[in-house]
C-alpha positions as CSV (number, residue, x, y, z in Angstrom):
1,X,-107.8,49.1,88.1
2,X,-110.8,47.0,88.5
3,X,-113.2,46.9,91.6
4,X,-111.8,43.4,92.6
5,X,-108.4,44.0,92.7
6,X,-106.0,44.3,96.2
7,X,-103.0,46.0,95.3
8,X,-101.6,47.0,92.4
9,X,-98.6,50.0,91.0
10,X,-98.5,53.0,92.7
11,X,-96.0,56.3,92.6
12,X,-95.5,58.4,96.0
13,X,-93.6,61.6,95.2
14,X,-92.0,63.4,98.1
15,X,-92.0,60.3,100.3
16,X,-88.6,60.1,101.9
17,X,-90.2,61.6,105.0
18,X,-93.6,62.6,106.6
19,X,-97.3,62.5,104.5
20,X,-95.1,60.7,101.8
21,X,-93.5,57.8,104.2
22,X,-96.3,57.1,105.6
23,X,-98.7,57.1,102.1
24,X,-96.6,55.0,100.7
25,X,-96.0,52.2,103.6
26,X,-100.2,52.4,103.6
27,X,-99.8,51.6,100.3
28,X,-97.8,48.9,100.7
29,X,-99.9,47.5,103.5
30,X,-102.3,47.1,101.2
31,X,-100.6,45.1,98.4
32,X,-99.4,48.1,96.1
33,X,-95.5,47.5,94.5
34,X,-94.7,51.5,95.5
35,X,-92.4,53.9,93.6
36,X,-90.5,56.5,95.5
37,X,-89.3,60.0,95.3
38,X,-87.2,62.1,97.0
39,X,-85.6,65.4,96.6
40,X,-82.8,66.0,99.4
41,X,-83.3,63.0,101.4
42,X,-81.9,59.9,100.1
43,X,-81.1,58.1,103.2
44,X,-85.1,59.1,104.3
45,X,-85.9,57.3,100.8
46,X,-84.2,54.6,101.4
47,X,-86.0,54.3,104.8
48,X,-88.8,54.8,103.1
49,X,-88.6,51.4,100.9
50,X,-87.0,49.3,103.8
51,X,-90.8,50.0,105.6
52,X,-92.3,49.4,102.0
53,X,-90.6,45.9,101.5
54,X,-91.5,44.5,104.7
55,X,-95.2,44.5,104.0
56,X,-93.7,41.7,101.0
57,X,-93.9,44.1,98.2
58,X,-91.6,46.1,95.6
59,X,-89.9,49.1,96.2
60,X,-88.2,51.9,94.2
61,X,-86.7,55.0,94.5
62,X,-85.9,57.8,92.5
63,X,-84.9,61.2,92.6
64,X,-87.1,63.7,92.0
65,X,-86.8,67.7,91.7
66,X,-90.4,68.8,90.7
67,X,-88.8,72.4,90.2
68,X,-87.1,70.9,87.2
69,X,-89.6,71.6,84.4
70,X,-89.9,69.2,81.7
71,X,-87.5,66.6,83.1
72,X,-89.2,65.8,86.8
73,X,-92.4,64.5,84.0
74,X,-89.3,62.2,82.9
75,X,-88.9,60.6,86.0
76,X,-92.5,59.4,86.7
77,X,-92.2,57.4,82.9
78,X,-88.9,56.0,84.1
79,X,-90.8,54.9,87.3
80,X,-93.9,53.6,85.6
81,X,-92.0,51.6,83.0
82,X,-89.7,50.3,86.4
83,X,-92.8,49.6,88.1
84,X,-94.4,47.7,85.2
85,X,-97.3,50.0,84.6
86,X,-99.2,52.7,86.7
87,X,-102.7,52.3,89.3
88,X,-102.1,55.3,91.7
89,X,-99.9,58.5,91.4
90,X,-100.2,60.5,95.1
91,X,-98.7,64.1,94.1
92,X,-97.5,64.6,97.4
93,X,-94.1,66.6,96.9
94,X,-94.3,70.4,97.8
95,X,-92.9,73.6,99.1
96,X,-93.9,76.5,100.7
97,X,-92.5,80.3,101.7
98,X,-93.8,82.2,104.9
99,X,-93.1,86.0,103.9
100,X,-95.8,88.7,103.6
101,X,-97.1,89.6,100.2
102,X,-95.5,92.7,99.7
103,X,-91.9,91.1,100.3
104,X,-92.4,88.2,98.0
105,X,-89.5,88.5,95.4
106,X,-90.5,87.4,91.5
107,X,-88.1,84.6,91.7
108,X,-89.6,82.9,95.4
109,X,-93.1,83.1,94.0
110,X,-92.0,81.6,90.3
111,X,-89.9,78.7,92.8
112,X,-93.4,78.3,94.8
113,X,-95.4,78.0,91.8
114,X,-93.3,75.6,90.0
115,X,-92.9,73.5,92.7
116,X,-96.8,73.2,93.7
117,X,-98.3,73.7,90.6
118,X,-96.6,73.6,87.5
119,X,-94.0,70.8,88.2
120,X,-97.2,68.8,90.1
121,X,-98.9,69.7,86.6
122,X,-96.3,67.9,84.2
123,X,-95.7,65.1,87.1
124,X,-99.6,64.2,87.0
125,X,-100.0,64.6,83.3
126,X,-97.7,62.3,82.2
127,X,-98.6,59.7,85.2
128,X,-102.3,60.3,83.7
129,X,-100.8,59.5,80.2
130,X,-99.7,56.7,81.1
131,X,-103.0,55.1,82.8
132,X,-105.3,56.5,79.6
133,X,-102.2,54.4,77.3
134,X,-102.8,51.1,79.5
135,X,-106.4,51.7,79.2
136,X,-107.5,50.1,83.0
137,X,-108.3,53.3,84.8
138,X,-106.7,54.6,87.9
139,X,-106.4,57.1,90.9
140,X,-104.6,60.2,90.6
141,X,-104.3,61.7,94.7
142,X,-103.2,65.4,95.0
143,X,-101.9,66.3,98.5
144,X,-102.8,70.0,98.8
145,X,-104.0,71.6,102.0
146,X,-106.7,73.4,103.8
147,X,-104.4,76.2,102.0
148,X,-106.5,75.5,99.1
149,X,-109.8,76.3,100.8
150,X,-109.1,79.3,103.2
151,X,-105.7,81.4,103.6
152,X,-102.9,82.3,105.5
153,X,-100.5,85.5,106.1
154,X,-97.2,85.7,104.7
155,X,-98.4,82.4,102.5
156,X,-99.8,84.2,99.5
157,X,-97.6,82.1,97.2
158,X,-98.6,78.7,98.8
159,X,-101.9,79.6,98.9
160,X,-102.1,80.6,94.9
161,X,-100.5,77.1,94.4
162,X,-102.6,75.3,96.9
163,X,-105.9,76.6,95.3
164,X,-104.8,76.0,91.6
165,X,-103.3,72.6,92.3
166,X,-106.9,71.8,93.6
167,X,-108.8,73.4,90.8
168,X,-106.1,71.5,88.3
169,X,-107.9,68.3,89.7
170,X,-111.6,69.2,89.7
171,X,-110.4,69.7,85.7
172,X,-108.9,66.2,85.6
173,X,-112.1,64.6,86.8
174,X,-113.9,66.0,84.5
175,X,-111.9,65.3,81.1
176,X,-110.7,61.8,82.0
177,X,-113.5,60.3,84.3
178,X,-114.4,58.5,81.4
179,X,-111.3,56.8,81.2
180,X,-112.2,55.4,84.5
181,X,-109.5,57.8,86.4
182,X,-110.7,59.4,89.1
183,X,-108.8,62.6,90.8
184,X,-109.2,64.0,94.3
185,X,-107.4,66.2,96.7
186,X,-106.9,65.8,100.0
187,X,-106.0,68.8,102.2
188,X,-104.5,68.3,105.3
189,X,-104.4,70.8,108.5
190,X,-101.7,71.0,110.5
191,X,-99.4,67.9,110.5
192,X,-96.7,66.9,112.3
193,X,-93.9,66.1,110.0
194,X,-90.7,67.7,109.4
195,X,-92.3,70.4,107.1
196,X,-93.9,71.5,110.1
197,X,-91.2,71.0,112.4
198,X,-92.4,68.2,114.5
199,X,-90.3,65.6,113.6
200,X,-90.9,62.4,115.0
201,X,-93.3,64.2,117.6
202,X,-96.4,62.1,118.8
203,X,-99.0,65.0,118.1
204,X,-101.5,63.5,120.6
205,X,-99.2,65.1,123.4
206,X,-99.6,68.8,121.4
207,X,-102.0,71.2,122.2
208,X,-103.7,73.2,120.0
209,X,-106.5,75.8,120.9
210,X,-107.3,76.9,117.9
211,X,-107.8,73.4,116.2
212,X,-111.6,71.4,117.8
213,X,-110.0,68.3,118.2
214,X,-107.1,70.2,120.1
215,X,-103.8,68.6,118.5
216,X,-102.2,68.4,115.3
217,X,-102.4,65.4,113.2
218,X,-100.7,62.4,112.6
219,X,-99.1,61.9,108.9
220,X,-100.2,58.2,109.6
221,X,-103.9,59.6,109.8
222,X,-103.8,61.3,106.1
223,X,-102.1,58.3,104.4
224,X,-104.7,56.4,106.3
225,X,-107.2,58.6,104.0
226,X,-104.8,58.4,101.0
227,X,-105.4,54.6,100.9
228,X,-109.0,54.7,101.0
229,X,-109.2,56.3,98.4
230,X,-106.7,54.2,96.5
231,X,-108.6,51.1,97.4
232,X,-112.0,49.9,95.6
233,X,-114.2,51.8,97.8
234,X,-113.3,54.9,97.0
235,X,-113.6,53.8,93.1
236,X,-116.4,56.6,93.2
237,X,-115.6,59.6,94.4
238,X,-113.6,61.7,92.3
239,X,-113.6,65.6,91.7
240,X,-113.8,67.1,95.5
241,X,-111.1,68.3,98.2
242,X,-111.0,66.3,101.7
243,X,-110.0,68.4,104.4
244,X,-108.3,65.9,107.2
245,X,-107.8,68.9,109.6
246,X,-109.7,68.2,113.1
247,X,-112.0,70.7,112.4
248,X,-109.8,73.6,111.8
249,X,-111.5,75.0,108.7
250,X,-114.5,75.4,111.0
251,X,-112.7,77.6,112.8
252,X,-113.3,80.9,111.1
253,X,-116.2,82.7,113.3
254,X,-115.4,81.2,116.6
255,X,-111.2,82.1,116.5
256,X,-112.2,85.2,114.9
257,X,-114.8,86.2,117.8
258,X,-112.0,84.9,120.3
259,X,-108.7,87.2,118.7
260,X,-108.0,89.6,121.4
261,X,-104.8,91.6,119.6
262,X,-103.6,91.7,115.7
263,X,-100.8,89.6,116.2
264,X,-102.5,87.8,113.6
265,X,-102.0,89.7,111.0
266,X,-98.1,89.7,111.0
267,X,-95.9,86.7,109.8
């Protein structure tokens, strides 16, 4: 992907809905033919491309479970070679699991784990693969989540995930920045989307005490981000974790000096 380029191939997994959607209509508002994944959500993937298409670009959508370990790498190749090639892969597709540590069961952590970090291992290796192959460079995006810098009770599994997902892409900066691929996280807060139950909720009428700009954010906000740093501006920075969270990671003294029970400390 050269310097002087608008546009060009991109793959959004987990975009039938929320960060995704909204990443990959940025995209697309930019010039990028967009590939699209979707786990449960066909109809929300399908939504998805109508937004993408009307910006005068390509579209396409596949399913996608990440969980499926080799075969999810499968689909990004059968995307790629669909799309006609490979500029930007967003790892955006994830899960999570709100239960205390002690009452994680083996099989809910391995699902967790999989899903975040393994499956988003084989899904950006072979979408790295194939940029190294065509030999032009490109931008490999990791959603991940303040998760990955600070934790949370009852999201020990998550947070495991979170924090190897993002040291996975400090790796991939190093070993293939000289392929002209550079790899960066981005780590929202608190978002509303469906993951966070705030469907279709205009966050600017939420309050939020413990967050300095005092509301959630919009997903439109992050993809905002995601297509900066998709774009020729961005062409050097590589190797770090952006927190898009209104503050909240500055958080840690000032809530902590303000917590007046434990309530905290229970899921």
């Amino acid at each position: 992907m050269t310097l002087t380029e608008r546009g060009g191939l991109a793959i959004v997994t987990g975009a039938d809905s929320g960060i995704g959607r909204a990443a990959a209509v940025a995209l697309a508002a930019d010039g990028f033919n967009v590939g699209i994944t979707w786990h449960t959500d066909e109809a929300g993937a399908e939504a998805t491309a109508s937004e993408v298409r009307e910006h005068g670009v390509r579209a396409l959508i596949a399913p996608l479970d990440v969980a499926d370990i080799p075969a999810c790498g499968d689909v990004i190749d059968r995307l790629t070679e669909e799309l006609g090639g490979l500029d930007v892969f967003v790892n955006n597709a994830g899960t999570g699991l709100k239960t205390p540590f002690l009452d994680v069961g083996l099989d809910e952590w391995k699902h967790v784990l999989d899903v975040d970090l393994t499956g988003a291992f084989v899904c950006i290796q072979r979408a790295a693969r194939q940029m190294v192959r065509a030999g032009r460079g490109g931008r490999i995006i990791a959603v991940t989540s303040v998760h990955a810098h600070q934790p949370m009770v009852g999201s020990s599994a998550y947070d495991a995930a979170k924090h190897g997902l993002s040291g996975l892409m400090k790796n991939i900066a190093l070993e293939l920045g000289g392929s002209g691929i550079s790899a960066v996280s981005v780590a929202p807060g608190e978002i509303a989307t469906p993951m966070t139950g705030q469907t279709d909720q205009d966050p600017h009428g939420t309050h939020r005490a413990g967050i300095p700009m005092g509301r959630p954010g919009d997903a439109r906000e992050v993809a905002a981000l995601i297509a900066f740093l998709a774009s020729p501006r961005a062409a050097y920075i590589s190797g770090t974790s952006i927190a898009i969270d209104g503050g909240m990671l500055q958080m840690g003294p000032q809530a902590g000096a303000h917590l007046m029970s434990d309530e905290w400390r229970s899921v």
